[in-house]
DOMIFI-439122 format. One line per field, with one value per residue (C-alpha): residue number from 0; residue in three letters; x negated, y negated, z negated. Coordinates in Angstrom, 2 decimals. Each point is the difference from the previous one (the first is absolute). Layout:
% residues N
num: NUM; ...;
residu: ALA; ...;
c1: X; ...;
c2: Y; ...;
c3: Z; ...;
This chain:
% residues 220
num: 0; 1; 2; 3; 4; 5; 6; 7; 8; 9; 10; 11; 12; 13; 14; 15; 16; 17; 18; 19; 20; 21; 22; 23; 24; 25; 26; 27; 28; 29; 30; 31; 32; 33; 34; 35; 36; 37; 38; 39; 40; 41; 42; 43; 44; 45; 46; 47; 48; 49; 50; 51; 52; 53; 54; 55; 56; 57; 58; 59; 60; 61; 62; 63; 64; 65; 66; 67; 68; 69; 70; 71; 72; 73; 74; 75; 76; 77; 78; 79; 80; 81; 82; 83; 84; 85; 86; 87; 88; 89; 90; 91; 92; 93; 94; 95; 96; 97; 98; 99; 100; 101; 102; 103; 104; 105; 106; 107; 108; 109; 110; 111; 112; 113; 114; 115; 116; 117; 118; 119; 120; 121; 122; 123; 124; 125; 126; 127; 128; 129; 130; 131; 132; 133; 134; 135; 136; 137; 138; 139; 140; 141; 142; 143; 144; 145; 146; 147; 148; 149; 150; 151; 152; 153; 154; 155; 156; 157; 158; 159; 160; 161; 162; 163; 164; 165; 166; 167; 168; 169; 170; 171; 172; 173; 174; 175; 176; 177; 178; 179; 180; 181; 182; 183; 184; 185; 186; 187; 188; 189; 190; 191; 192; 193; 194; 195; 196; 197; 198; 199; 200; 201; 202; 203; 204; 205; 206; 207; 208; 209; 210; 211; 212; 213; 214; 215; 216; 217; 218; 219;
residu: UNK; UNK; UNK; UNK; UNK; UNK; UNK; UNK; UNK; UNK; UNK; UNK; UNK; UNK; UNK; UNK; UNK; UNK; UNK; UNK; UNK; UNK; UNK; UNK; UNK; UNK; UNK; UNK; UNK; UNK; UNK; UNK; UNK; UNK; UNK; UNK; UNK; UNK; UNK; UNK; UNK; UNK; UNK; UNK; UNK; UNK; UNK; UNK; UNK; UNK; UNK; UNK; UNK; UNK; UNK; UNK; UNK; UNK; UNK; UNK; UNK; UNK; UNK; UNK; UNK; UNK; UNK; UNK; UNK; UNK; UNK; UNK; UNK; UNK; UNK; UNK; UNK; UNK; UNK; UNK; UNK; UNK; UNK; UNK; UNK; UNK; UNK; UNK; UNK; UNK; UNK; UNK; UNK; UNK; UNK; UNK; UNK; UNK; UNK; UNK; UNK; UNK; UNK; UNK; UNK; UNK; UNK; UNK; UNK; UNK; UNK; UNK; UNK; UNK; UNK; UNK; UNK; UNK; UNK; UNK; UNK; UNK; UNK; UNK; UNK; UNK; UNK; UNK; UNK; UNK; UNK; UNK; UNK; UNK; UNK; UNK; UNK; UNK; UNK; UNK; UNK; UNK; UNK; UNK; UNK; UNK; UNK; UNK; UNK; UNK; UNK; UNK; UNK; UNK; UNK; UNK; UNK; UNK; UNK; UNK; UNK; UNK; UNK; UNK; UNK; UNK; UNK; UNK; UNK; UNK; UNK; UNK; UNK; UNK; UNK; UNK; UNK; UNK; UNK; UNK; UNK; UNK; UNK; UNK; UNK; UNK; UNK; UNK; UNK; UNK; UNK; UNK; UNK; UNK; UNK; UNK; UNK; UNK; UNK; UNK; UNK; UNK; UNK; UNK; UNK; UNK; UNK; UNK; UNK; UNK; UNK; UNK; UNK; UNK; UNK; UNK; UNK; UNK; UNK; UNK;
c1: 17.24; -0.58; -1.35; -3.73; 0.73; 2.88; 0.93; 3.21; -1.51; 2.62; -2.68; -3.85; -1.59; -3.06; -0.51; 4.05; 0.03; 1.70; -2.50; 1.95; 3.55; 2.71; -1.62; -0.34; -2.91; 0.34; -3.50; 0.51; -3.04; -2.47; 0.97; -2.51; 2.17; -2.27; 1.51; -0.98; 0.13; -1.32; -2.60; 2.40; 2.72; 0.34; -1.50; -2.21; 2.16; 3.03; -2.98; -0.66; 3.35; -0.07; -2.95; 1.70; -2.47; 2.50; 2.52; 1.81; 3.04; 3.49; 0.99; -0.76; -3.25; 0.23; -4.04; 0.58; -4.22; -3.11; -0.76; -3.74; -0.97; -2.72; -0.54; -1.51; -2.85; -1.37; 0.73; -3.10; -1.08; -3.50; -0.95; 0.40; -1.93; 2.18; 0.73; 1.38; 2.05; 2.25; -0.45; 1.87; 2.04; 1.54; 0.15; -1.81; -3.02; -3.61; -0.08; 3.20; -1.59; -2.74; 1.87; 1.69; -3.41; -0.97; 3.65; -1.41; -3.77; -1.29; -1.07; -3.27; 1.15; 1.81; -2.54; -0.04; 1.75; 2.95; -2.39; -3.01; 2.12; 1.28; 3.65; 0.58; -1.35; 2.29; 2.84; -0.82; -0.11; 3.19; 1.70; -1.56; 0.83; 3.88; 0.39; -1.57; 2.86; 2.25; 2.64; 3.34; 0.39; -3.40; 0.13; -2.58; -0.63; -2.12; -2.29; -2.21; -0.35; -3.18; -1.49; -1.87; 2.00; -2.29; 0.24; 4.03; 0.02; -2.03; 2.59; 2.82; -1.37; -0.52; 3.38; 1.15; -1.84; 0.99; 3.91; -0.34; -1.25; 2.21; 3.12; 0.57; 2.78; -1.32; 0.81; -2.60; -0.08; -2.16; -0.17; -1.70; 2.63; -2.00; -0.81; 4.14; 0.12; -2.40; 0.35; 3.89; 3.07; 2.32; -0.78; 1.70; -0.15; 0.74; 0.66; 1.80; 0.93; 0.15; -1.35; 2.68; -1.01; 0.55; -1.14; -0.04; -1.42; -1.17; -3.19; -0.60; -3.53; -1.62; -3.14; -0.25; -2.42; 1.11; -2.24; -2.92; -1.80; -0.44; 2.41; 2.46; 3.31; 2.37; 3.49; 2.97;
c2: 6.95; 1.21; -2.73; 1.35; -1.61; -1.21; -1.85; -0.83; -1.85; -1.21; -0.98; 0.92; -1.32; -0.21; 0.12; -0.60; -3.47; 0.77; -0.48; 0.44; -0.62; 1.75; 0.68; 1.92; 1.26; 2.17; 0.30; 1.67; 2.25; -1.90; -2.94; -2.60; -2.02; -2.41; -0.40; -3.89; -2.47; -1.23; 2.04; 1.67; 0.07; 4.15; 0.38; 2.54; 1.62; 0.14; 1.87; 2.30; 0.81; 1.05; 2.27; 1.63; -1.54; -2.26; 1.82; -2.92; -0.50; 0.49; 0.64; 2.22; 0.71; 2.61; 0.83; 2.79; 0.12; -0.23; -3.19; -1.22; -3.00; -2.84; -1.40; -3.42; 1.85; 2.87; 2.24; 2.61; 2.41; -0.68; 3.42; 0.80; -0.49; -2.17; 3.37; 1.90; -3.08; 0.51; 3.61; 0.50; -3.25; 1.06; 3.69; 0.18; 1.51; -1.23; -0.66; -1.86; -2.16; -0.54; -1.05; -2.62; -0.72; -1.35; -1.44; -2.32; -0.21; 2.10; 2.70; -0.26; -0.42; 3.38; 0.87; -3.54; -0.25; -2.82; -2.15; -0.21; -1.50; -3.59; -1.34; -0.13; 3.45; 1.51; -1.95; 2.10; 2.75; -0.43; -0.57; 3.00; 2.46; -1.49; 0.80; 2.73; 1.56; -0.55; -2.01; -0.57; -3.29; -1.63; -3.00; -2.65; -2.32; -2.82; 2.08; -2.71; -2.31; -0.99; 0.77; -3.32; -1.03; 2.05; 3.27; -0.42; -1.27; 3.60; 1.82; -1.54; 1.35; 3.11; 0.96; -1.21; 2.18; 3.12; -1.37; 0.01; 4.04; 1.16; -2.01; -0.04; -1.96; -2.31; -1.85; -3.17; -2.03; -3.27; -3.85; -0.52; -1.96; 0.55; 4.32; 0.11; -2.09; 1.83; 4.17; 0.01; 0.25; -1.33; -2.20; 0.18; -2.53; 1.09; -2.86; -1.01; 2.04; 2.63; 0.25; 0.29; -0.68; -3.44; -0.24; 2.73; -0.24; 1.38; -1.03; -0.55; -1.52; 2.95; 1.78; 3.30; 2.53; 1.44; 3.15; 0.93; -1.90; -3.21; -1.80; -2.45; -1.65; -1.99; 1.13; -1.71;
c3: 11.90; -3.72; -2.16; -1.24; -3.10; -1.39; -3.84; -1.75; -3.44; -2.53; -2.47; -1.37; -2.76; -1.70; -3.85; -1.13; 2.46; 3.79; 2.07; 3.70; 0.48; 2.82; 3.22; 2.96; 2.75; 2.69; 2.22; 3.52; 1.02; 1.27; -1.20; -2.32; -2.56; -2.58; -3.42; -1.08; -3.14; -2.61; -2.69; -2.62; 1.96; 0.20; 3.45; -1.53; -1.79; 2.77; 2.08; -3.11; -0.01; 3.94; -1.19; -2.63; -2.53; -2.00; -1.95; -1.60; 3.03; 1.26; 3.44; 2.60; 2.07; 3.04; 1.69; 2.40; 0.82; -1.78; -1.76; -0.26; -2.23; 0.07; -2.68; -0.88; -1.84; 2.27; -3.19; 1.34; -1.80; -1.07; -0.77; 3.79; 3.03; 2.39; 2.30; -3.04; -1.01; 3.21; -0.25; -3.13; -0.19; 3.82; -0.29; 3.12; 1.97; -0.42; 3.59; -0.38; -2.62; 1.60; 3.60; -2.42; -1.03; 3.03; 1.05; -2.36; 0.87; -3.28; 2.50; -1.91; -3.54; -1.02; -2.42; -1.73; -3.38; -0.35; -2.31; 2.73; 2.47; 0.56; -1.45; 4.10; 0.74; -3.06; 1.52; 3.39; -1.96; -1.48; 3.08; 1.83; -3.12; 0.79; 3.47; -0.30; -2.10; 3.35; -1.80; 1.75; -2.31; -1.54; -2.87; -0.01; -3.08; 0.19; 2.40; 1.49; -3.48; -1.25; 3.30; 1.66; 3.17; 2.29; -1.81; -0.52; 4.53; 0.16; -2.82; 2.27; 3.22; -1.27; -1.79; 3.53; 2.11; -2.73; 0.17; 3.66; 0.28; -3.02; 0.71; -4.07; -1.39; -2.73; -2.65; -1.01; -2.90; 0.49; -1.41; 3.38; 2.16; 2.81; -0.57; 0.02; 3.25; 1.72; -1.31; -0.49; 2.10; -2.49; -3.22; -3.30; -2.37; -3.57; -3.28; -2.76; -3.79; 1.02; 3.40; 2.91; 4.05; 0.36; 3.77; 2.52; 3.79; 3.32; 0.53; 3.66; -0.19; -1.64; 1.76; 0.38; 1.75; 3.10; -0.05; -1.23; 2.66; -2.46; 2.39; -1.89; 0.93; -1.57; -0.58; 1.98;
């Protein structure tokens, strides 16, 4: 099977400095893989470059689908009610938008502007204008930080139960040790000047939502 996504970097920079060193990603469809180290690394920018958002590279970058993007800001537009907002951001229907809506229980909030609701109900909203694009391949950065561990257990469980119905490949950035062991199928480790993988593996503890039912089981 095709790779949804698949990267040949020989370098990126930011500024003049190299930023990310010789490396390669292929993502099968379907497939979670969580892109880890430490702040400043490049993680950011290595999933900039898989959105076509970072300009300074080398290499090669094949995405046969449609890409969708989380970022770690929810980046709404506050002129917009939250319906409108995954109207125009996922080219689709405002019954679409507003099944997404209440994929992520904001049935009741499509009228609301971005700035009346909660940091965790514009994260939902993020998340909901995403899948609602129906992206083949969707990259996740820093989704769940700054949330209090409640909101980022709920965050979890609901970019499970979403993964679970869309089947979406995905890419996730984190410093969370435990969002990588738990979301991702494989973890990648990037470090040192400039940034290469230093440590790539399966993950066979991770968690992942059987069906839309809420039902969990661990990988084996």
């Amino acid at each position: 099977m095709a790779p949804a996504l698949s990267l040949r970097l020989d370098t990126a920079s930011h500024g003049v400095m190299p930023l990310l060193g010789p490396m390669a990603l292929d993502v099968a469809p379907g497939e979670t893989v969580a892109i880890t180290g430490p702040s400043g690394v490049g993680k950011t920018t290595l999933l900039r470059i898989l959105a076509g958002l970072h300009r300074r590279w080398k290499g090669t970058l094949v995405v046969p689908g449609r890409v969708a993007m989380v970022f770690q800001e929810p980046v709404l537009m506050p002129w917009r009610s939250a319906l409108r907002n995954i109207v125009l951001a996922a080219n689709c229907s405002e019954a679409e938008a507003q099944a997404a809506l209440e994929a992520v229980e904001l049935g009741d909030r499509a009228q609301a502007w971005p700035g009346t609701l909660s940091l965790g109900q514009q994260r939902r909203l993020a998340l909901a204008r995403a899948f609602a694009a129906r992206p083949d391949v969707l990259l996740m950065d820093e989704p769940f930080v700054s949330l209090d561990p409640a909101l980022a257990e709920e965050m979890m469980a609901l970019f499970e139960r979403l993964r679970a119905q869309s089947g979406v490949a995905t890419v996730l950035v984190t410093h969370a040790a435990a969002e990588a062991e738990r979301l991702a199928d494989r973890i990648l480790r990037i470090g040192g000047t400039p940034a290469t993988v230093i440590e790539a593996r399966q993950n066979s503890g991770a968690y992942f939502q059987l069906s839309a039912s809420g039902v969990t089981s661990s990988r084996s």
